[in-house]
C-alpha positions as semicolon CSV with decimal commas, in nm:
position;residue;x (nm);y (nm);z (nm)
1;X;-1,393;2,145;0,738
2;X;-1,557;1,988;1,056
3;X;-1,440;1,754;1,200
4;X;-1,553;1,523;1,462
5;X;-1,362;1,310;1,754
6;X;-1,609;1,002;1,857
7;X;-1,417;0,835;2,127
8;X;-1,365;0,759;2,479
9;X;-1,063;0,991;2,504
10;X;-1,125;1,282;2,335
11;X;-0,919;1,502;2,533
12;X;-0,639;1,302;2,362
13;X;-0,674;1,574;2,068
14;X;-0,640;1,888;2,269
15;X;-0,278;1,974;2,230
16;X;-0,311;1,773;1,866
17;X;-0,517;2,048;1,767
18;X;-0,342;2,325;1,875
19;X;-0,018;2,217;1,738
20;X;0,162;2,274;1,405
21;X;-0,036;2,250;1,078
22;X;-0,306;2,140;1,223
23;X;-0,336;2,445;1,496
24;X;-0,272;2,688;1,181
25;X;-0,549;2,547;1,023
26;X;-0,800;2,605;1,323
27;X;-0,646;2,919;1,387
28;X;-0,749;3,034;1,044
29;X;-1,101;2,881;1,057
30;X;-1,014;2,650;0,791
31;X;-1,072;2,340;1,039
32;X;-1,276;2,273;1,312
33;X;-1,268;2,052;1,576
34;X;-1,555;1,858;1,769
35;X;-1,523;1,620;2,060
36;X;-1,777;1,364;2,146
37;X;-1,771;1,119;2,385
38;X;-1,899;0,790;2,369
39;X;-1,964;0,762;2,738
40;X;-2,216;1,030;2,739
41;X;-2,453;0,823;2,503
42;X;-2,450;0,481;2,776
43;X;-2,800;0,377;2,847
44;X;-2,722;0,260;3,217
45;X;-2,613;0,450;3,548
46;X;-2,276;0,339;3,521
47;X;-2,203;0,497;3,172
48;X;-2,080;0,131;3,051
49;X;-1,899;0,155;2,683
50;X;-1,767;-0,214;2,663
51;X;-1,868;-0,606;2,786
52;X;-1,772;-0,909;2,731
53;X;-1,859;-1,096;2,363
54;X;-2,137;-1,298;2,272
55;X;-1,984;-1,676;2,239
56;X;-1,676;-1,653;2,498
57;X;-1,331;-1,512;2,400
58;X;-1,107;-1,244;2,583
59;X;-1,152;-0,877;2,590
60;X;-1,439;-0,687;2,598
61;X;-1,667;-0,530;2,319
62;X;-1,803;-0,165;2,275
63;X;-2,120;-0,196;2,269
64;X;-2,332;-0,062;1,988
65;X;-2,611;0,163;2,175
66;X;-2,368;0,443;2,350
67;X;-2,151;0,427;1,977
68;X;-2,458;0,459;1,767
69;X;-2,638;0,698;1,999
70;X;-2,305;0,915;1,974
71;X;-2,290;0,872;1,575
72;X;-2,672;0,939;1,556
73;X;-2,553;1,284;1,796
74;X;-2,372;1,409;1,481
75;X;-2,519;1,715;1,328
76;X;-2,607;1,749;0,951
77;X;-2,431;2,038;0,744
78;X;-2,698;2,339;0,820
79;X;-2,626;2,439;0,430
80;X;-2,632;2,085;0,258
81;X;-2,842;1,902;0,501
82;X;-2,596;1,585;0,458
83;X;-2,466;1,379;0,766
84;X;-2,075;1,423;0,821
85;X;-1,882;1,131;0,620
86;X;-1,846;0,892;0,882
87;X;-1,540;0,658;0,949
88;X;-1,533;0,360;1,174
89;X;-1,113;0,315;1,246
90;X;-1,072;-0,062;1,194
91;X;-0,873;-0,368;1,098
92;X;-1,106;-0,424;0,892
93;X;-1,101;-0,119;0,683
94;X;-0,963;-0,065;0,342
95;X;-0,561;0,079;0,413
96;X;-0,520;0,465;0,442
97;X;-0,318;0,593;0,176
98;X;-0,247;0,960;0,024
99;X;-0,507;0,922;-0,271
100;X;-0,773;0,808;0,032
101;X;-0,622;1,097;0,232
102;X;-0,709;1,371;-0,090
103;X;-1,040;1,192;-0,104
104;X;-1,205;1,286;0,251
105;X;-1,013;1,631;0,187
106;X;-1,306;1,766;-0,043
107;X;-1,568;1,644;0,264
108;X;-1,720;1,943;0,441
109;X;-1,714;1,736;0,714
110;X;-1,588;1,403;0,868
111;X;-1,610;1,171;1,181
112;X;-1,331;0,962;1,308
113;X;-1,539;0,693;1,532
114;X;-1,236;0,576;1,778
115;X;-1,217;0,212;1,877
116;X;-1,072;0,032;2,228
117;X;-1,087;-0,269;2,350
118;X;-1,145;-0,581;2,155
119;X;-1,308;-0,423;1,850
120;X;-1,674;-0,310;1,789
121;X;-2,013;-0,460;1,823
122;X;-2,084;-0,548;1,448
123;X;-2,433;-0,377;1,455
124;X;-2,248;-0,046;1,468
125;X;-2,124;-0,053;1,128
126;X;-2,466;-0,014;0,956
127;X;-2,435;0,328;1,119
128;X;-2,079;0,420;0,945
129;X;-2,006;0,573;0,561
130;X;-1,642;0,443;0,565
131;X;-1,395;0,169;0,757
132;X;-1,047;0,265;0,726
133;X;-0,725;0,094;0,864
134;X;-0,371;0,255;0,896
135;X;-0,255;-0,063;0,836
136;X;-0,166;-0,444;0,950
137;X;-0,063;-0,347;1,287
138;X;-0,242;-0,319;1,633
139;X;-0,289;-0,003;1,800
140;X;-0,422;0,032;2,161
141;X;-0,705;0,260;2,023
142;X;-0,795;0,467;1,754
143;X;-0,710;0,795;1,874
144;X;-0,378;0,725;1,709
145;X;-0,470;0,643;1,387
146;X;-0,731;0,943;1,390
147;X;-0,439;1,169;1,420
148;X;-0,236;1,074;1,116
149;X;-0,549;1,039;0,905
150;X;-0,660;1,417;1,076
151;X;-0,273;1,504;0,985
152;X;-0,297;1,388;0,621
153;X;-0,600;1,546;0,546
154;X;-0,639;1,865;0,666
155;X;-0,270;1,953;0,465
156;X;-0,476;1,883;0,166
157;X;-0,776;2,154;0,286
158;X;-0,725;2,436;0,024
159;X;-0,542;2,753;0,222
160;X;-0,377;2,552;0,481
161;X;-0,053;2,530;0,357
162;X;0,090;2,865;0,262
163;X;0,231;2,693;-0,097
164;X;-0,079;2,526;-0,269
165;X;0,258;2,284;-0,466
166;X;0,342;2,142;-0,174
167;X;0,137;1,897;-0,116
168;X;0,170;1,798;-0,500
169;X;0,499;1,760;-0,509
170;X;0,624;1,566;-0,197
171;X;0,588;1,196;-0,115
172;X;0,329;1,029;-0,258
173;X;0,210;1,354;-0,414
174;X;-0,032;1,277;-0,715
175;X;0,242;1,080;-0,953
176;X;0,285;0,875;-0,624
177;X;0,705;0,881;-0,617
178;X;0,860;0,928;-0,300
179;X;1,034;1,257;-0,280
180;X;1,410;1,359;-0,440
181;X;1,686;1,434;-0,206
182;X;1,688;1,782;-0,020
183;X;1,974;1,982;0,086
184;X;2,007;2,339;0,286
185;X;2,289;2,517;0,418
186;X;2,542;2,487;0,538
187;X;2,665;2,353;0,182
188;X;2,948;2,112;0,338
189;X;2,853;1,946;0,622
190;X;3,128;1,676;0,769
191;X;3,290;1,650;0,401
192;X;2,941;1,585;0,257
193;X;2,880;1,876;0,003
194;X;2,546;1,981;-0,210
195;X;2,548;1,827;-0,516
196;X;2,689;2,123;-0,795
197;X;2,331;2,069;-1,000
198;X;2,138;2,219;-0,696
199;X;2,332;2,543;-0,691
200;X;2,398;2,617;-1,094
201;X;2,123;2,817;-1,123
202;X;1,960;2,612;-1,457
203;X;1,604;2,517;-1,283
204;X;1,510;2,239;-1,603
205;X;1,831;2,040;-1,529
206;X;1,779;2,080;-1,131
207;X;1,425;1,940;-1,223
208;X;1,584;1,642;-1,426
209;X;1,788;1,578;-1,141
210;X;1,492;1,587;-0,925
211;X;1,293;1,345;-1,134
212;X;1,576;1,088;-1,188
213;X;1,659;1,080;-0,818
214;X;1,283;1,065;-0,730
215;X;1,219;0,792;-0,977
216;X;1,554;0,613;-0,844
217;X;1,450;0,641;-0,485
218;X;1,102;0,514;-0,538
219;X;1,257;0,174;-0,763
220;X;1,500;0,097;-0,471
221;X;1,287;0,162;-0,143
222;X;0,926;0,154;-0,271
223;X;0,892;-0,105;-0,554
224;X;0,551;-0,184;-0,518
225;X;0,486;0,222;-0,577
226;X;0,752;0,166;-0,829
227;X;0,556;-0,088;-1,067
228;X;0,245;0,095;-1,097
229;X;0,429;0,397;-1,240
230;X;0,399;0,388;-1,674
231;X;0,758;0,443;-1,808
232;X;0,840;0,472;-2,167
233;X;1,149;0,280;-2,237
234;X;1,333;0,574;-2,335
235;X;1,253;0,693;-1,951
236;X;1,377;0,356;-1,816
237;X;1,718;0,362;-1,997
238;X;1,778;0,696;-1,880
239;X;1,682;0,609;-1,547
240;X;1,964;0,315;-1,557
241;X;2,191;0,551;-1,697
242;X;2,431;0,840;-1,490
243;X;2,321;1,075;-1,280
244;X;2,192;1,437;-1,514
């Protein structure tokens, strides 16, 4: 996968992408990062990014030619011919979750267009695939929030992690429960012991453990993930019932 920094700050992801995961990933060839800066595409001698808005109001805009000139800068996929997927990070754009995160995982490649200031001209998005948010929150820039999306997704690239279940079965895996309990040695810590099930050896009632606790966990700190979930009401009453 390629993937591609637009922003004023790429040198942000330098030590990002040699870290971790992530630096596995490159390290391998699996991933491969590309910084472009926005500055580079101004169309005056002072490399201006950002001025003030049409109408009055406080901050200052990015303009659209330097962001479109660096979008426009992106090269196509020499085998399918196809522009990288292209993602303005926004307020505006629909909320980054796991299934959105397995989604841009089967692009060949993807640009993360990096936001400061006030927000963007609104002629640049004609010039974008994809808006995506992290969420209602403000962040200084999008550097950030290309990170964790760049974090999510390139876990999901097939031969990046070294077991191919992992990424199904944690958090939000494809069920979408948050994860059971997990324990390692030493096997009492402080007067706080494993639980027996973990260490009997019988993996079907460790996984019936795992389930009800996962299920469990997800009703009581995630409800909303909770409700969408389709239960039979054998399932629920055994859910309300002691731990296996």
């Amino acid at each position: 996968m390629d993937v591609y920094i637009v922003s004023l700050f790429p040198e942000i992801f330098d030590s990002f992408a040699r870290a971790s995961i992530v630096g596995r990933a490159v390290e391998q060839g699996l991933v491969r990062f590309h910084p472009v800066q926005i500055r580079e595409f101004s169309t005056n001698k002072h490399r201006t990014v950002d001025d003030t808005p049409y109408g009055g109001g406080s901050g200052m805009v990015m303009m659209a030619p330097p962001v479109v000139g660096a979008i426009e800068s992106l090269p196509n996929d020499p085998e399918t011919g196809a522009p990288p997927h292209r993602i303005l990070l926004c307020p505006q754009g629909r909320v980054f979750r796991q299934p959105v995160a397995r989604e841009l995982a089967t692009k060949r490649s993807i640009a993360l267009i990096c936001g400061r200031y006030e927000g963007f001209d609104e002629r640049i998005r004609p010039h974008v695939d994809d808006e995506i948010s992290l969420g209602d929150f403000v962040l200084t820039g999008g550097e950030p929030a290309a990170m964790a999306i760049v974090d999510a997704v390139v876990r999901l690239v097939p031969g990046v992690l070294g077991n191919a279940d992992s990424a199904v079965s944690e958090s939000h895996g494809d069920e979408g429960l948050l994860e059971y309990p997990h324990y390692t040695r030493p096997a009492d810590f402080r007067g706080a012991a494993v639980p027996a099930t973990l260490t009997c050896g019988d993996h079907a009632r460790i996984a019936r453990w795992r389930r009800w606790h996962a299920l469990r966990r997800t009703r009581e700190k995630r409800p909303d993930l909770f409700e969408k979930l389709t239960l039979t009401p054998k399932e629920l009453a055994w859910l309300d019932g002691e731990e296996p």
